[in-house]
C-alpha positions in Angstrom: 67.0 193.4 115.0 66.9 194.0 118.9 69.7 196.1 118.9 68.8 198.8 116.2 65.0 198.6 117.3 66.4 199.1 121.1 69.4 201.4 119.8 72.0 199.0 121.8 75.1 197.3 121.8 75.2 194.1 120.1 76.3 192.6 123.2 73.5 194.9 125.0 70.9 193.1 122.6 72.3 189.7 123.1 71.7 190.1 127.2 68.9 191.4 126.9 67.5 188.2 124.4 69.6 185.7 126.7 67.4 187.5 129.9 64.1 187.0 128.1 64.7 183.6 127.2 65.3 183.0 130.8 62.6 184.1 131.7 60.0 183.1 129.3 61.4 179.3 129.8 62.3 179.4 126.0 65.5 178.6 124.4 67.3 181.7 123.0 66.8 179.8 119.3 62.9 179.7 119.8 63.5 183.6 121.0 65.5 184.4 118.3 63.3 182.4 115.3 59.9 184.5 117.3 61.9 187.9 116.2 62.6 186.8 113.2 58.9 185.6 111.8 57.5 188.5 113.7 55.7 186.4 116.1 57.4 188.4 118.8 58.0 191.8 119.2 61.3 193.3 119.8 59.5 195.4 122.4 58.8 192.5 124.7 62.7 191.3 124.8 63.8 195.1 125.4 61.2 195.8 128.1 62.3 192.3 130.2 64.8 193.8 133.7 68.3 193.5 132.0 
């Protein structure tokens, strides 16, 4: 979902979801369950420093 919205790498996508969850305190299974339900927006993980 991150990478086509982002048009990156899957491992360019999985950094940049491992960096927000850093971040944000979250674990990257909370992150990743956000995405999914649309609670989150793939915008927010893609605009995080990578």
């Amino acid at each position: 979902m991150v990478a086509e919205h982002g048009g990156l790498t899957l491992a360019e996508a999985r950094s940049a979801l491992r960096a927000h969850s850093a971040l944000d305190g979250h674990r990257l299974l909370d992150i990743a369950q956000a995405l999914v339900d649309h609670a989150l927006a793939p915008d927010s993980v893609l605009t995080e420093d990578r």
